[in-house]
C-alpha positions in Angstrom: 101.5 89.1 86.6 104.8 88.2 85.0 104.5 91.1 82.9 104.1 93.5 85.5 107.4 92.3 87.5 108.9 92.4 84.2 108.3 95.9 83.5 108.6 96.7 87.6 112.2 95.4 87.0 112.9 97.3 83.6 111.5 100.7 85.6 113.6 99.9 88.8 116.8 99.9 86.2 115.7 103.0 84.4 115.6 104.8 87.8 119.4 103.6 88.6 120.8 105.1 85.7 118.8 108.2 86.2 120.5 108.5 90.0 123.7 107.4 88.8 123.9 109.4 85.4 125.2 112.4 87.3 127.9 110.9 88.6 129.4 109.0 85.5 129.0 112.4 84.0 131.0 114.2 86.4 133.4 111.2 86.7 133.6 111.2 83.4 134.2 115.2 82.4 136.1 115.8 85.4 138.5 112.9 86.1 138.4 110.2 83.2 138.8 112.4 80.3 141.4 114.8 82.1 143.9 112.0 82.9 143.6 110.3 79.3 144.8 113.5 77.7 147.7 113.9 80.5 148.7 111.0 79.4 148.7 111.8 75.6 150.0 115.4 76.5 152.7 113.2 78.4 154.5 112.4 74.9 154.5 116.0 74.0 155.7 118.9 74.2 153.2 121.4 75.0 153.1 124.6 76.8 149.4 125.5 76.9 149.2 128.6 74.0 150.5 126.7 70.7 149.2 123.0 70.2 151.1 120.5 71.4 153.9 118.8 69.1 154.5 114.8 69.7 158.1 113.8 71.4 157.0 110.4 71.7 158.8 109.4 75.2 161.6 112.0 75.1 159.9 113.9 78.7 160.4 110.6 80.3 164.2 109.7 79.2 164.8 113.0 80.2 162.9 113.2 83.3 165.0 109.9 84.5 168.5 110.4 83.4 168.9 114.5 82.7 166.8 115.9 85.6 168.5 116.3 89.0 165.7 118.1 90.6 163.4 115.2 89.5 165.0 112.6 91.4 165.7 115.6 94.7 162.0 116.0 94.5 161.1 112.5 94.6 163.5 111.6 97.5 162.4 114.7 99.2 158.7 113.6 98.8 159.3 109.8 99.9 161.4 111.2 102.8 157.9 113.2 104.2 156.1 110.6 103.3 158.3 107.7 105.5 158.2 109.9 108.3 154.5 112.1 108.7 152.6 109.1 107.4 153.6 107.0 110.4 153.9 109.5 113.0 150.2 110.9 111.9 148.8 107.4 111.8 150.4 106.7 115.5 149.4 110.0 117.1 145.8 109.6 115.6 145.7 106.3 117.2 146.8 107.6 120.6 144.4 110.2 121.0 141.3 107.8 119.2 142.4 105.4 122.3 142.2 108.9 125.1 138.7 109.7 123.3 137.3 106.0 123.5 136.6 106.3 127.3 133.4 107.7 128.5 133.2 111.3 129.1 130.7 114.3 128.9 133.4 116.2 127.1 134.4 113.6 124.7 132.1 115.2 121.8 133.6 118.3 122.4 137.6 117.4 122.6 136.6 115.0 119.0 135.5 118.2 117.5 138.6 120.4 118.7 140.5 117.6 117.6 139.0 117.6 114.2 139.6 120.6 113.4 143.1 121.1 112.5 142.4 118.3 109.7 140.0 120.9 108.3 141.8 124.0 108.3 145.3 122.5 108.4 146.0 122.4 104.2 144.6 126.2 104.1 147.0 128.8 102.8 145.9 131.1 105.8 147.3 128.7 108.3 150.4 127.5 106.4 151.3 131.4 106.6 150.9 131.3 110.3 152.9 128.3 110.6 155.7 129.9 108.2 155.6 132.8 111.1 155.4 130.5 114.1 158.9 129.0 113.1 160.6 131.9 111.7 163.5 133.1 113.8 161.6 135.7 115.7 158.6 133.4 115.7 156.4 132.2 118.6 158.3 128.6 118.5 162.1 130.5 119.0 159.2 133.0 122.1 158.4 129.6 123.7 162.1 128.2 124.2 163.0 131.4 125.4 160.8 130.9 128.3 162.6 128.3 129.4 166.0 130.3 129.7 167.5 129.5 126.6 168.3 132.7 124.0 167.6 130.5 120.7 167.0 132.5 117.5 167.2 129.1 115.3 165.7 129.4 112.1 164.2 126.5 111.4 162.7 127.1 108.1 166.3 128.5 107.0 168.0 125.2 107.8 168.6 122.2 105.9 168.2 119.6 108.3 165.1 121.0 110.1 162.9 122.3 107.6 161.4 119.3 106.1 160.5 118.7 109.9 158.4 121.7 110.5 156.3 120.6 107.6 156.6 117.2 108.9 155.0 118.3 112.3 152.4 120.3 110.6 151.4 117.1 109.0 151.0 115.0 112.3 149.3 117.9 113.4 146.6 117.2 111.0 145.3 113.6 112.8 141.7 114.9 113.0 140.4 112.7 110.2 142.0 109.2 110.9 141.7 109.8 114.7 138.0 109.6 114.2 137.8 106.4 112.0 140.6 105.0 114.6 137.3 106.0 116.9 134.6 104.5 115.1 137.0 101.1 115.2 137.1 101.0 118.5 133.5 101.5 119.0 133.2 98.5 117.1 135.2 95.6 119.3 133.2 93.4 121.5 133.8 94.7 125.2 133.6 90.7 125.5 136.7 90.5 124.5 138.2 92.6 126.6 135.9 91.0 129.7 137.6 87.6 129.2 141.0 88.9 129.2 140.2 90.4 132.2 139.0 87.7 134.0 142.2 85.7 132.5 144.2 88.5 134.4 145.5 89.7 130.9 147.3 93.1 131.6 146.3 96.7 129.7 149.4 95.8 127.5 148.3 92.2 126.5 145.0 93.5 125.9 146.2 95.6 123.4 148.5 94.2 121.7 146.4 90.5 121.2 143.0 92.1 121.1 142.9 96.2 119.9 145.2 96.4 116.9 144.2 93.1 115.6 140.7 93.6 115.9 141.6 97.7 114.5 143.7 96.0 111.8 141.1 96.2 109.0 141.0 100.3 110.0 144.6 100.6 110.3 145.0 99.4 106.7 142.3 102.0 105.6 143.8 104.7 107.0 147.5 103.5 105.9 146.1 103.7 102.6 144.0 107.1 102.7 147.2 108.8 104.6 150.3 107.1 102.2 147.7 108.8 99.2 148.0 112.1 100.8 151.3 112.0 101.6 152.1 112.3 98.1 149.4 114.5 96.9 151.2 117.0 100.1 151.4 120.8 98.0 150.4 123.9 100.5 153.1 123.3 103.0 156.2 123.1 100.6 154.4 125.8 98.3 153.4 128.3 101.1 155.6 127.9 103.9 159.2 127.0 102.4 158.9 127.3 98.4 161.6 124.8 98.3 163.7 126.3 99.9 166.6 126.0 101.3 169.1 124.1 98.9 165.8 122.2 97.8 165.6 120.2 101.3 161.5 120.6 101.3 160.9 120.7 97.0 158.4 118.3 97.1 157.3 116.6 93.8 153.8 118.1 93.4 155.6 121.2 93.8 158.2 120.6 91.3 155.4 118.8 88.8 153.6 122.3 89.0 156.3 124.4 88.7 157.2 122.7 85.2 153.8 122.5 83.8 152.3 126.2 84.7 155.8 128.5 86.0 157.8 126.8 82.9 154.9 126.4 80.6 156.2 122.5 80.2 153.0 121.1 80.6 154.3 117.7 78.7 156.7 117.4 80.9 154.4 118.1 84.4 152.2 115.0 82.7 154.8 112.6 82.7 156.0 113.2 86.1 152.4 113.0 87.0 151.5 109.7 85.6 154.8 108.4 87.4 153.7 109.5 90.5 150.6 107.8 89.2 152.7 104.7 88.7 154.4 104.9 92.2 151.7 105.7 93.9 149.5 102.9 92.7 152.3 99.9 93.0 152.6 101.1 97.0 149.2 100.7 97.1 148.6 97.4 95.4 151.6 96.5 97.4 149.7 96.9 100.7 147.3 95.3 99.5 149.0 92.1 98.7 150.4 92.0 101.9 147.2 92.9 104.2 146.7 89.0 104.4 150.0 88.6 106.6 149.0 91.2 108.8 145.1 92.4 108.3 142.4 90.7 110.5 138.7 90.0 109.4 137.0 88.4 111.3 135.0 86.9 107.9 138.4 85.7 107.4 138.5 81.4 107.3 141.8 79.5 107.6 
């Protein structure tokens, strides 16, 4: 009898790795061994057709102290980031709180909803947004209806083009507006039913019972969105190039542009695996501070 559990056990096992195998493969082949040689082309120099000759960390000395357009990049890409991920995360959160009531149309306005956050990062849209704020665009059409002869382009201008690709990115609330959905779903109508009786106001109710009780989905989707945020390419790519003066360059953009328009591949990897760097210290960041503000109800004080 032992012996049968035994080898029930042993086959149970054999049947895990067999399901899992394809996906330590893949992980493995596709994302594992890619970043380790990054990061060994990182202290090279390397420009894909001869083989790469060792610099040890010469792309990183120059990358901080001899590289204006790294550090205009990176202030560039934090400056989107500060901005869209906040302004995404709070519109998503509006409309998830709209969408929360009862309706016979609520499955239908979730799925309109959605779908920017599906078609939003294609090129073909990015080229309609570079049209709809040109200077004889639909945007410049609209104000015009209003009585004021505008022709401002706003992809041409310094201090307004970051914002167009800012706005494209709040646009693009689909996906955290429908786990800011499935959290509210979630919280105990209780709750709200003891307020009430309490003679707690709609304010009160939110402030002491939905965003700490949607804290633990706030956090998930700070995370998911602050991730993104950096990894941002088709809008600066597509709809700007850069341009102008650099105002919308963001780092992805620059970090491609030296490893495949430059043929520095060496030096693309080292600004990758500092974006790498940055990325990962926000996040463990958040992390370490979820406790001050992050509410599980598993939680014991």
């Amino acid at each position: 009898m032992r012996s049968g559990i035994v080898t029930g056990l042993k086959s149970d096992k054999v049947a895990a790795y067999v399901f899992v195998l394809p996906f330590i493969i893949g992980f493995t082949a596709f994302i594992l061994f890619p970043m380790l040689m990054s990061l060994v082309f990182s202290f090279t120099r390397y420009n894909i057709l001869t083989a790469p000759e060792f610099t040890g960390l010469d792309n990183y000395v120059k990358m901080f102290t001899d590289d204006p357009l790294f550090w205009k990049s990176f202030q560039v890409t934090m400056y989107y980031v500060v901005f869209s991920v906040p302004l995404r995360l709070l519109m998503a959160l509006l409309v998830a709180l709209l969408l929360a009531r009862p309706s016979r149309l609520s499955g239908f306005y979730r799925a309109v909803l959605y779908l920017p956050s599906i078609i939003g990062s294609s090129v073909a849209v990015a080229i309609l947004w570079k049209r709809f704020f040109a200077s004889d665009g639909v945007f410049n059409s609209i104000l015009s209806l209003t009585g004021l002869e505008v022709s401002i382009p706003w992809l041409g201008r310094v201090d307004t083009a970051i914002w167009t690709l800012i706005i494209l990115s709040i646009w693009q609330f689909g996906s955290s507006m429908l786990i800011f959905l499935a959290g509210l779903k979630q919280i105990p109508q209780y709750l709200y039913e003891a307020a009430t009786i309490d003679g707690a106001s709609g304010w009160t109710k939110f402030w002491k019972i939905t965003l700490p009780m949607l804290s633990p989905t706030i956090f998930f989707n700070l995370i998911n969105q602050l991730i993104n945020g950096f990894m941002a390419f088709t809008q600066s790519y597509i709809i700007t190039e850069g341009k102008p003066l650099n105002s919308t360059l963001f780092y992805t953009v620059y970090m491609y542009q030296n490893s495949f328009k430059y043929s520095k591949l060496g030096y693309g990897c080292a600004m990758a695996w500092f974006m790498v760097i940055v990325v990962g210290t926000l996040t463990a960041l958040l992390f370490i501070t979820q406790k001050r503000w992050v509410y599980y109800e598993t939680t014991e004080d």
